[in-house]
BAKE-882908 format. One record per residue (C-alpha): residue in three letters; residue number from 0; x, y, z. Coordinates in nm, 2 decimals. Layout:
<rs>
r r ALA&k NUM&xx X&yy Y&zz Z
...
</rs>
This chain:
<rs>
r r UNK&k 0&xx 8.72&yy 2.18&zz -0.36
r r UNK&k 1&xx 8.88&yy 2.00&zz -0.10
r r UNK&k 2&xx 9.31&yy 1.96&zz -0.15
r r UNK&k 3&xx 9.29&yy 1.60&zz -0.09
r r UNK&k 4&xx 9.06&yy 1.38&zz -0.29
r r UNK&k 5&xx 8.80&yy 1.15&zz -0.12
r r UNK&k 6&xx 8.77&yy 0.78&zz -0.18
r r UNK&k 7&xx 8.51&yy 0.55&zz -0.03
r r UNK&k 8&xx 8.57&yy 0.21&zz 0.06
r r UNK&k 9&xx 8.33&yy -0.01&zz 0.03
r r UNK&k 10&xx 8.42&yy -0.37&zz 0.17
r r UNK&k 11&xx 8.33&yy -0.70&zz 0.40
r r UNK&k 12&xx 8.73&yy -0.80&zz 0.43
r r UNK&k 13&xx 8.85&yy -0.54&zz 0.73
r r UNK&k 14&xx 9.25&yy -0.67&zz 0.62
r r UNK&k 15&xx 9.16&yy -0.57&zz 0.33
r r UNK&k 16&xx 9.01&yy -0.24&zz 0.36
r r UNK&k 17&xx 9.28&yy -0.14&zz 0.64
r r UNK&k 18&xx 9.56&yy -0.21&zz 0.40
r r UNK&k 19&xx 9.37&yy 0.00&zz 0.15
r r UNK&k 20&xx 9.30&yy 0.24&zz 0.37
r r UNK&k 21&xx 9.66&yy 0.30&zz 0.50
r r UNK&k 22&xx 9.79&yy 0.31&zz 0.09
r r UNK&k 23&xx 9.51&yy 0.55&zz -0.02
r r UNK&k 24&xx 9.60&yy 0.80&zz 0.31
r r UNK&k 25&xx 10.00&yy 0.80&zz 0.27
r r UNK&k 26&xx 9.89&yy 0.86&zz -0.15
r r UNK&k 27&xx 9.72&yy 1.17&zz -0.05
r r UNK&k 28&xx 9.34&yy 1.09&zz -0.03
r r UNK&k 29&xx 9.10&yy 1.13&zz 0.26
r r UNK&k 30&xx 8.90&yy 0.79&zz 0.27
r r UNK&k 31&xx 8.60&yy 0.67&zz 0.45
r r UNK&k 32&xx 8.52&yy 0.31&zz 0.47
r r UNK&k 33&xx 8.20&yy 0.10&zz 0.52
r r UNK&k 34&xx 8.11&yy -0.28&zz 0.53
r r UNK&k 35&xx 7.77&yy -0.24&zz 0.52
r r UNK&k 36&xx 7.55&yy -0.27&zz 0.16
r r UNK&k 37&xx 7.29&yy -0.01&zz 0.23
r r UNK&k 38&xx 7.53&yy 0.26&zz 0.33
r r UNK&k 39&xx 7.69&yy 0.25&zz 0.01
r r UNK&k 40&xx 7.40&yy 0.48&zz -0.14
r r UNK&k 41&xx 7.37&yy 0.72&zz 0.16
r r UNK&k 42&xx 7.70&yy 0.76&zz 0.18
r r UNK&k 43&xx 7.78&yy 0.85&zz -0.17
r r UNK&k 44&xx 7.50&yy 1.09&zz -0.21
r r UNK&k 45&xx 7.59&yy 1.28&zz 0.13
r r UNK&k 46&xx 7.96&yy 1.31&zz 0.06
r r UNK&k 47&xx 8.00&yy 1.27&zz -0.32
r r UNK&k 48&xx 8.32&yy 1.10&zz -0.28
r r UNK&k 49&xx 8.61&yy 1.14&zz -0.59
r r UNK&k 50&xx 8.63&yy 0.75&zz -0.63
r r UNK&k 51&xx 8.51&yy 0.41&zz -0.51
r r UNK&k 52&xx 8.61&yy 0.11&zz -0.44
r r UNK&k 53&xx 8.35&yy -0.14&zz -0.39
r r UNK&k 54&xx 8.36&yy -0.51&zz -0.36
r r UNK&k 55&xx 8.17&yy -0.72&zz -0.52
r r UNK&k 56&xx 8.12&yy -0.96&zz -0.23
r r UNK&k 57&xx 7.90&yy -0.70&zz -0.06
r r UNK&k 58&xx 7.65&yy -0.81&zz -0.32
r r UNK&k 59&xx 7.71&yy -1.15&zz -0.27
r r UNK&k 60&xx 7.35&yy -1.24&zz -0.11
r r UNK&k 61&xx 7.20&yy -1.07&zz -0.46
r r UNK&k 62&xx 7.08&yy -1.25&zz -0.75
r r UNK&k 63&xx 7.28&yy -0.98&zz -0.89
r r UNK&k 64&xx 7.61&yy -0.87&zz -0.78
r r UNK&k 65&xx 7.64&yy -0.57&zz -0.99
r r UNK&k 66&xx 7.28&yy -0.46&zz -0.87
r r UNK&k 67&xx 7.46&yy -0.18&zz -0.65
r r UNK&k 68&xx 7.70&yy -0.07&zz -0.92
r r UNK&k 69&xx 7.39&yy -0.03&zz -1.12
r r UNK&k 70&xx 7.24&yy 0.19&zz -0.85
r r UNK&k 71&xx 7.50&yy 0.42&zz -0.78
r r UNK&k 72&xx 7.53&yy 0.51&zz -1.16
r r UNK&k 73&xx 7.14&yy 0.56&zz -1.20
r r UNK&k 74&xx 7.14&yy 0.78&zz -0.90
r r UNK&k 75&xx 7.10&yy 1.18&zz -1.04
r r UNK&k 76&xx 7.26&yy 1.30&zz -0.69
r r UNK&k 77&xx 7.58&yy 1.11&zz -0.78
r r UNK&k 78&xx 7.86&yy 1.22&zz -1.07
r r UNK&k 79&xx 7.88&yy 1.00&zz -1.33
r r UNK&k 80&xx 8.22&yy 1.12&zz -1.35
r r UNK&k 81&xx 8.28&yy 0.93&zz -1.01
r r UNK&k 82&xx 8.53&yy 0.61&zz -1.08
r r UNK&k 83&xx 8.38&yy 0.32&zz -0.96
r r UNK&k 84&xx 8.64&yy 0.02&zz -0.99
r r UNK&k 85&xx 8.55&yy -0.30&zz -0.83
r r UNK&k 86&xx 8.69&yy -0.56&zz -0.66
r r UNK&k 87&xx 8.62&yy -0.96&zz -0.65
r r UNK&k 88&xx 8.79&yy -1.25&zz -0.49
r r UNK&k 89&xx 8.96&yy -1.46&zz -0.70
r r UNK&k 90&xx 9.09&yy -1.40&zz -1.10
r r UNK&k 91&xx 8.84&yy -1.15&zz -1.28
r r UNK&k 92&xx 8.75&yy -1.32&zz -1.58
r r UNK&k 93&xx 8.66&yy -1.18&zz -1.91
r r UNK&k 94&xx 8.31&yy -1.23&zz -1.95
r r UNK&k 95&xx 8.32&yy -1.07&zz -1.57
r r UNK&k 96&xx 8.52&yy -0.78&zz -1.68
r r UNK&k 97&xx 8.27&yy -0.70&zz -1.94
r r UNK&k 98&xx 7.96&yy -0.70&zz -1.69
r r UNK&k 99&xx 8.08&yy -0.52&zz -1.53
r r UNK&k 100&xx 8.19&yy -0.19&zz -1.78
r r UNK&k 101&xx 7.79&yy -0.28&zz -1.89
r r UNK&k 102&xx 7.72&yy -0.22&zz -1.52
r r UNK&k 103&xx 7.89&yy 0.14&zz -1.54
r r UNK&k 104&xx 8.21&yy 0.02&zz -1.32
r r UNK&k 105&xx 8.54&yy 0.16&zz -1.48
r r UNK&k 106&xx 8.67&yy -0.16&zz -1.44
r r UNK&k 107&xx 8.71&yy -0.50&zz -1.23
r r UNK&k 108&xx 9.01&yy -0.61&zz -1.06
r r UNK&k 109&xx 9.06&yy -0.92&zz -0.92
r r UNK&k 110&xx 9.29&yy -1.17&zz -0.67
r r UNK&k 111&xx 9.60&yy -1.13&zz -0.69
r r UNK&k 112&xx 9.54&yy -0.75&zz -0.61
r r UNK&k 113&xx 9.80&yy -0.54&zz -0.73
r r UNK&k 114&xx 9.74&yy -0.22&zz -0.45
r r UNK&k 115&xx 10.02&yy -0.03&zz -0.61
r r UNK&k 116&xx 9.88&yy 0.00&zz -0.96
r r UNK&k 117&xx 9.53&yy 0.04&zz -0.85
r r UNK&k 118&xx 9.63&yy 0.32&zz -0.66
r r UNK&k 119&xx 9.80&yy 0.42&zz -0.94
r r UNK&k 120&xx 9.48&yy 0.34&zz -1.17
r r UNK&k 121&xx 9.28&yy 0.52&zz -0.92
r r UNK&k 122&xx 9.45&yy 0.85&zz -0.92
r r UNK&k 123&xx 9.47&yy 0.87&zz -1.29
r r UNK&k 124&xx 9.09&yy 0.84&zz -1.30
r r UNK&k 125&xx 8.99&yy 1.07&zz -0.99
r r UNK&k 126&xx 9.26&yy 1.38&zz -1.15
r r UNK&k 127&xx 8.99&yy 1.35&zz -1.49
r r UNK&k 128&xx 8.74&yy 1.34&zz -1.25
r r UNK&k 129&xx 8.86&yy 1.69&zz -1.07
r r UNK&k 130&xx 8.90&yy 1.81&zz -1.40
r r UNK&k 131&xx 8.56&yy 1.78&zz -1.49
r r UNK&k 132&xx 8.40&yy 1.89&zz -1.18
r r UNK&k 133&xx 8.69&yy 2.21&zz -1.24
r r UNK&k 134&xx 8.55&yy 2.27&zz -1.59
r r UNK&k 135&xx 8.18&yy 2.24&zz -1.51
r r UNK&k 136&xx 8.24&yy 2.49&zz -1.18
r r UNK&k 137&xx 8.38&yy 2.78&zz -1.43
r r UNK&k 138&xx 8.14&yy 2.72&zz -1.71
r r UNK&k 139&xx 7.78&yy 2.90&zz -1.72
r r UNK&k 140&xx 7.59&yy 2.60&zz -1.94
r r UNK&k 141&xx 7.48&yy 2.30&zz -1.80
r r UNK&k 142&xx 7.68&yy 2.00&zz -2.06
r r UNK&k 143&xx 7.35&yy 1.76&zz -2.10
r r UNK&k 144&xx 7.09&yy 2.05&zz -2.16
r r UNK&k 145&xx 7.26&yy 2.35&zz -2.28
r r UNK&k 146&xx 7.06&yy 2.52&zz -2.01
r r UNK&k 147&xx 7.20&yy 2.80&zz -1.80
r r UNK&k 148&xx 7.35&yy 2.61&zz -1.45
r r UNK&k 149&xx 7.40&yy 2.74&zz -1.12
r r UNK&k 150&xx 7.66&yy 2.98&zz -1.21
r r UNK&k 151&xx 7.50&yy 3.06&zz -1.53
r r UNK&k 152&xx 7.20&yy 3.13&zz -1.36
r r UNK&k 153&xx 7.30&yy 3.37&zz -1.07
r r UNK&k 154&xx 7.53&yy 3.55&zz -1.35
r r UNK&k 155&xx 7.20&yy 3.59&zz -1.65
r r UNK&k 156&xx 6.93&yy 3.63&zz -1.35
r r UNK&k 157&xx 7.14&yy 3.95&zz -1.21
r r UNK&k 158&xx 7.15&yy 4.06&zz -1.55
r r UNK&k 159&xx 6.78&yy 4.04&zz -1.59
r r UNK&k 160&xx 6.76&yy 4.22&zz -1.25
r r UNK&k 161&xx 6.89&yy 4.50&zz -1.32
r r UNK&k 162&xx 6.76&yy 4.55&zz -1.68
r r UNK&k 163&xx 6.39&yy 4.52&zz -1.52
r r UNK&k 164&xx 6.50&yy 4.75&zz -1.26
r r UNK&k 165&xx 6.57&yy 5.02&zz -1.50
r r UNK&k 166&xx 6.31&yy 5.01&zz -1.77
r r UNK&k 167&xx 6.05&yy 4.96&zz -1.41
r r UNK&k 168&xx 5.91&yy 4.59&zz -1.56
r r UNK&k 169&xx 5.81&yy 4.30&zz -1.36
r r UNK&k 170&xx 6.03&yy 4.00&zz -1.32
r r UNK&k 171&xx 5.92&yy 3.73&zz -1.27
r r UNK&k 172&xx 6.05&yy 3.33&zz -1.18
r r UNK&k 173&xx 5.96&yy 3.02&zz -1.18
r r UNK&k 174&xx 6.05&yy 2.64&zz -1.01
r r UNK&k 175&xx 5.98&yy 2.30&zz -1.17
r r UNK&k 176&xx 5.97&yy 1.96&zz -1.08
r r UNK&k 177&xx 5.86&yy 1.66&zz -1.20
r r UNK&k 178&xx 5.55&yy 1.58&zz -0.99
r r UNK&k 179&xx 5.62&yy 1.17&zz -0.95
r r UNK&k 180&xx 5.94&yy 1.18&zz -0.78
r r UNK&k 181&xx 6.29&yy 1.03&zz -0.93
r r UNK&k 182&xx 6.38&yy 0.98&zz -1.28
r r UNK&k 183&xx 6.65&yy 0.80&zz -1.48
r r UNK&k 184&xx 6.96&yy 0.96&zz -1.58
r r UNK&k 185&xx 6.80&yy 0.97&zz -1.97
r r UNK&k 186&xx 6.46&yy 1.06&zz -1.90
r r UNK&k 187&xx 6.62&yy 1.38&zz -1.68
r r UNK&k 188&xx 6.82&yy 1.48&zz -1.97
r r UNK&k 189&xx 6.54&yy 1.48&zz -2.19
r r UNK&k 190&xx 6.30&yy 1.66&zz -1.94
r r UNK&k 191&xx 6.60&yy 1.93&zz -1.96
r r UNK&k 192&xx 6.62&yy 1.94&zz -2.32
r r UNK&k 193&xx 6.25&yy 1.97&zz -2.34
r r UNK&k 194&xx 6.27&yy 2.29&zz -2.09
r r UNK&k 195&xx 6.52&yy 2.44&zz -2.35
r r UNK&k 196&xx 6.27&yy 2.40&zz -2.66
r r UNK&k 197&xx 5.99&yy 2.55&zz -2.40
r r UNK&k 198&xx 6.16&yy 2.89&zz -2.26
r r UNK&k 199&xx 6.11&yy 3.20&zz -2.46
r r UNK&k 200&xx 6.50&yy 3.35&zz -2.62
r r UNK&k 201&xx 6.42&yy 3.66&zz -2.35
r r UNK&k 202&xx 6.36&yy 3.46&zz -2.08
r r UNK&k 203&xx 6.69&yy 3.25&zz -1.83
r r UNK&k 204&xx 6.60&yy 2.90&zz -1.85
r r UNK&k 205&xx 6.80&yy 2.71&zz -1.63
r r UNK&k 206&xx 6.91&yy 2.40&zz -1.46
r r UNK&k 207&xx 6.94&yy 2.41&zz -1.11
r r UNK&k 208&xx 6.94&yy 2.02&zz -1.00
r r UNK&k 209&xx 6.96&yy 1.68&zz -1.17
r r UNK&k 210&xx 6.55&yy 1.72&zz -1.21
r r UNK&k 211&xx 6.52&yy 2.08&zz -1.11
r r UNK&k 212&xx 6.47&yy 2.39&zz -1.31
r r UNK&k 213&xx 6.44&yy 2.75&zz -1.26
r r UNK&k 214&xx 6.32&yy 3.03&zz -1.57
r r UNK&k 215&xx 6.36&yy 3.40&zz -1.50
r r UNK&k 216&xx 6.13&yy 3.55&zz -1.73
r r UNK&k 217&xx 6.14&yy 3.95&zz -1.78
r r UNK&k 218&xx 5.86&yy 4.19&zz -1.82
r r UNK&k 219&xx 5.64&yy 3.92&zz -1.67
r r UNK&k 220&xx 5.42&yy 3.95&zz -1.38
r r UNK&k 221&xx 5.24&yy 3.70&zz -1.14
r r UNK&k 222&xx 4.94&yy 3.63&zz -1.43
r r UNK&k 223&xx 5.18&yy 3.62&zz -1.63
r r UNK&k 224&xx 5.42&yy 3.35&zz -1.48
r r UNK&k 225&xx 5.05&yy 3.16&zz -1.44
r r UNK&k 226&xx 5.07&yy 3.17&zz -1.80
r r UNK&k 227&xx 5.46&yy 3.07&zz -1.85
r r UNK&k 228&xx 5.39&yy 2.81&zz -1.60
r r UNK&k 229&xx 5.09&yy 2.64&zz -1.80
r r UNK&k 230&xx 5.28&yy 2.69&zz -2.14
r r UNK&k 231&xx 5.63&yy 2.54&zz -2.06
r r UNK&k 232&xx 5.40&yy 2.26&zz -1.83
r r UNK&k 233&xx 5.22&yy 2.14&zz -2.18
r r UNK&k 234&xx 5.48&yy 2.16&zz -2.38
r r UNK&k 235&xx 5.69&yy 1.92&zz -2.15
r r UNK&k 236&xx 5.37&yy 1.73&zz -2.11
r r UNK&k 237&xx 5.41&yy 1.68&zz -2.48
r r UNK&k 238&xx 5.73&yy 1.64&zz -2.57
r r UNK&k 239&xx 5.85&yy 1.43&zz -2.24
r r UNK&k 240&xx 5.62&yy 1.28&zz -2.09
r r UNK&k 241&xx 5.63&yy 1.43&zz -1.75
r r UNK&k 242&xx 5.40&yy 1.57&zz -1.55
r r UNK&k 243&xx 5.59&yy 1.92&zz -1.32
r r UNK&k 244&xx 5.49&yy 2.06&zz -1.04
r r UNK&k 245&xx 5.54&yy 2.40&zz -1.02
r r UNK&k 246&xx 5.62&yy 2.78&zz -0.80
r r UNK&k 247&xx 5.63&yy 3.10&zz -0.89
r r UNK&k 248&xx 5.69&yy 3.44&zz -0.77
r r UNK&k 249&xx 5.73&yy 3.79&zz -0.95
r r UNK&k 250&xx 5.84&yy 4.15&zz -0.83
r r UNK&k 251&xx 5.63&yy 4.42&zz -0.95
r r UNK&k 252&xx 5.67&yy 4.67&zz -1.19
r r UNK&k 253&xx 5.80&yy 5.00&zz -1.08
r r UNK&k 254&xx 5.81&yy 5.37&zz -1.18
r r UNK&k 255&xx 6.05&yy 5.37&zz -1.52
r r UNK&k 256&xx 6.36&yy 5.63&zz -1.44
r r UNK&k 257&xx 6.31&yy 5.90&zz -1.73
r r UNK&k 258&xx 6.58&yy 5.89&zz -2.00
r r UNK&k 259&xx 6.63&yy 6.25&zz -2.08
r r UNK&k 260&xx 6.63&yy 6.62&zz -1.87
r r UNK&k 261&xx 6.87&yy 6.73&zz -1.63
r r UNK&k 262&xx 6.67&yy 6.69&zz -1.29
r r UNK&k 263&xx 6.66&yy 6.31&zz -1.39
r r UNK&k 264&xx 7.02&yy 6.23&zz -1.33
r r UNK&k 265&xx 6.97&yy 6.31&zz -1.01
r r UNK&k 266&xx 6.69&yy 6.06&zz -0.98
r r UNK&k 267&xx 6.79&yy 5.72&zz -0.75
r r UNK&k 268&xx 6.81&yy 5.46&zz -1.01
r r UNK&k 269&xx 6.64&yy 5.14&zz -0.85
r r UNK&k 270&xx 6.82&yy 4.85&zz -0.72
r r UNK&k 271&xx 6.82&yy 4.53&zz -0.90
r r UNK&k 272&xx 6.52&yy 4.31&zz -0.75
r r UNK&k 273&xx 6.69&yy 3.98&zz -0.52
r r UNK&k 274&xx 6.70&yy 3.69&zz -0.74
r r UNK&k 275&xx 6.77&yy 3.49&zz -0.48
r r UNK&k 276&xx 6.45&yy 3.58&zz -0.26
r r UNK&k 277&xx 6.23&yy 3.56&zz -0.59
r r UNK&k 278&xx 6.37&yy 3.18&zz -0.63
r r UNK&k 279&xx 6.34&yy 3.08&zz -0.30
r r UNK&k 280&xx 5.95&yy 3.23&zz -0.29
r r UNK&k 281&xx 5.89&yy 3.01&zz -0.61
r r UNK&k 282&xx 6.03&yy 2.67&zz -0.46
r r UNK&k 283&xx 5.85&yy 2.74&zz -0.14
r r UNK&k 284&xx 5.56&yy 2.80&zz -0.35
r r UNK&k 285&xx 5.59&yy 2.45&zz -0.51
r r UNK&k 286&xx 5.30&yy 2.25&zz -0.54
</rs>
């Protein structure tokens, strides 16, 4: 995690967003600035910046000029821990203040702008931010699903590894995606909690992206990841309403080491299969 936090300015007034600029940089933030509407998008999903301030006048040719703010919060690539507080010229009124909390913005200032407490605002909200993206970087359990997340994965995965290594069972894995591209933030949650009711207790189900999941499923081979793949596929089918795409991939079986007799402690034990070659195979195997 970077020391210094990163902000993104997004804003039509170049004053405006120099003066910002110089506050946020001598309060210990790296920012990056942009005047242009359609970059706010790319350039939130690329850098996944620790805050933004985004002006509402860059919506200004909209019908709606919280249309963006509504974007970036529906967008799976981008934390919906992220502050967003927004600016407007002239007083922000109430019933404006409201729209735009209902619009996912942390909250609206307005003329006369008070740099010193937004700053002050802002740095409060990005330290919870950091926080969370602290907690959910130590933790093994995706929050939303209850599903196993990266860390959780590579930690449960190794375990499987080297269990199937020593009892000489197949192991095998599994990719998922929805087939018709993007979802909402509430539809991917409840594809993920659907995964969780699918997967077996022995098998690692886990969520490796916003609409990406992985299953490591012991003392399975590649017939029967087939099947794995057309039960958890139905049962999604059912209980979501969303149709996956799928990859899978499986190591073979191998000769058990014997459990008793002197001559087999002396026996090589065999490494743990790669988890990370049999999850790459099944997302190049997506399809």
């Amino acid at each position: 995690m970077p020391t210094e936090p990163l902000v993104l300015l997004a804003n039509a007034d170049q004053w405006l967003t120099e003066s910002l600029e110089s506050v946020l940089t001598q309060g210990g933030y790296r920012v990056m600035a942009t005047a242009k509407r359609q970059q706010v998008l790319e350039l939130a999903r690329r850098f996944l910046p620790d805050g933004l301030l985004l002006d509402l006048g860059l919506d200004q040719r909209a019908t709606d000029n919280l249309a963006l703010c509504r974007a970036l919060r529906a967008d799976l690539d981008i934390s919906r821990a992220m502050p967003i507080i927004l600016t407007t010229s002239g007083p922000a009124l109430r019933a404006q203040q409201l729209e735009a909390l209902r619009a996912g913005a942390w909250e609206l200032r307005g003329d006369p702008l008070d740099m010193e407490e937004l700053v002050l605002r802002l740095g409060v909200y990005v330290q919870g931010k950091l926080e969370l993206d602290r907690i959910g970087a130590e933790g093994l359990v995706d929050r939303a699903s209850g599903l196993y997340n990266d860390t959780g994965m590579t930690r449960r995965a190794a375990e499987l590894a080297a269990f199937t290594a020593r009892q000489g069972m197949p192991l095998a894995c599994a990719v998922f995606q929805p087939a018709d591209g993007v979802l909402t933030t509430g539809a991917a949650d409840r594809l993920a909690i659907a995964f969780g009711r699918a997967g077996r207790i022995s098998d690692a189900v886990c969520r490796t992206g916003p609409t990406e999941f992985a299953v490591f499923a012991p003392a399975t081979d590649e017939t029967g990841a087939e099947g794995l793949v057309q039960r958890i596929t139905d049962t999604v089918s059912r209980s979501a309403a969303v149709k996956l795409r799928a990859g899978i991939s499986a190591s073979p079986a191998t000769a058990k080491r014997p459990s008793g007799g002197r001559t087999s402690t002396n026996l090589p034990q065999p490494p743990p299969t790669s988890t990370t070659e049999l999850l790459d195979r099944a997302r190049n195997a997506l399809h």
